[in-house]
C-alpha positions as CSV (number, residue, x, y, z in Angstrom):
1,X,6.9,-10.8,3.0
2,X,5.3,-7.4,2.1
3,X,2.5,-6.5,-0.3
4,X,2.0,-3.3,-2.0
5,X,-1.0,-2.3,-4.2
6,X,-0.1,0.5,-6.6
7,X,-2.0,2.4,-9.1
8,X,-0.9,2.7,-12.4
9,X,-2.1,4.7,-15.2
10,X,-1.9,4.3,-19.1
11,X,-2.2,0.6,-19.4
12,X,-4.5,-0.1,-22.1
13,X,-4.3,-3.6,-23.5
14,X,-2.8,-6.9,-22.2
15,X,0.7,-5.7,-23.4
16,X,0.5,-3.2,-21.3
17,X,-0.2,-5.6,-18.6
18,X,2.9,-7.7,-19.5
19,X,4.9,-5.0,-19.6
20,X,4.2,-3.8,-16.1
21,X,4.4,-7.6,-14.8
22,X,7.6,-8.1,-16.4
23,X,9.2,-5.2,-15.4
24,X,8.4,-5.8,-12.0
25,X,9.0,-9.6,-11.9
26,X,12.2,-9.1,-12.4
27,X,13.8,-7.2,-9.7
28,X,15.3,-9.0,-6.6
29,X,13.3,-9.9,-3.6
30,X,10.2,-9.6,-5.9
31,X,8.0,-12.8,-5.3
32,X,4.7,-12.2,-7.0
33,X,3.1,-9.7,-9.1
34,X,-0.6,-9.6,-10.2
35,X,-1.9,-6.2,-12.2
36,X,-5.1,-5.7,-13.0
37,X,-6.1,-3.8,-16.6
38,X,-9.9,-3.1,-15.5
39,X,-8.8,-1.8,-11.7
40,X,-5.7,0.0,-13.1
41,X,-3.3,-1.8,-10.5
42,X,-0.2,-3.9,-9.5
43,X,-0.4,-5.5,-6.6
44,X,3.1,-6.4,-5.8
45,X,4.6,-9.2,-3.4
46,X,8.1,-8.7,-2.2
47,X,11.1,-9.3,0.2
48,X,11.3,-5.6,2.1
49,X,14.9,-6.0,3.0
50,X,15.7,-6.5,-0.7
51,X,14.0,-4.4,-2.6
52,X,11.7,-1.2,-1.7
53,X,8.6,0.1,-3.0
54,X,10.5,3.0,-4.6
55,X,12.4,1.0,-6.9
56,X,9.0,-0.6,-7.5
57,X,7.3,2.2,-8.7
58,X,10.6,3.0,-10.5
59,X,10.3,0.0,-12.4
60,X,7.0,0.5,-13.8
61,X,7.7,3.8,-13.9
62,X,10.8,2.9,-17.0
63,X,8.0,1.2,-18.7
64,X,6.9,4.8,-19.2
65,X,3.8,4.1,-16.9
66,X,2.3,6.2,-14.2
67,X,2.3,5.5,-10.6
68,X,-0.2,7.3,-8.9
């Protein structure tokens, strides 16, 4: 198991929140995902040899969120 902490810019309410969390949650080898409005992050648990933290950040990314 892996964690990554990423910074993400233009989240502004708790939709914003779910829609980072959700978009994240699903992917494979994705265990647990906690973001944080106030801190402006997703800290992201995962299985490195199925999914990378590119593909995170491309995730949330879609969402039309900065990772920064």
């Amino acid at each position: 198991m892996e964690k990554i902490t990423l910074n993400v810019e233009g989240m502004s309410c708790s939709h914003c929140v779910n829609a980072v969390k959700n978009a994240v949650a699903v992917l494979d080898g994705v265990s647990e995902v906690e973001v944080d409005l106030e801190g402006k992050t997703a800290t992201v648990t995962y299985h490195g040899d199925e999914v990378s933290p590119e593909r995170i950040k491309e995730a949330i990314e879609e969402e039309g969120y900065d990772v920064v």
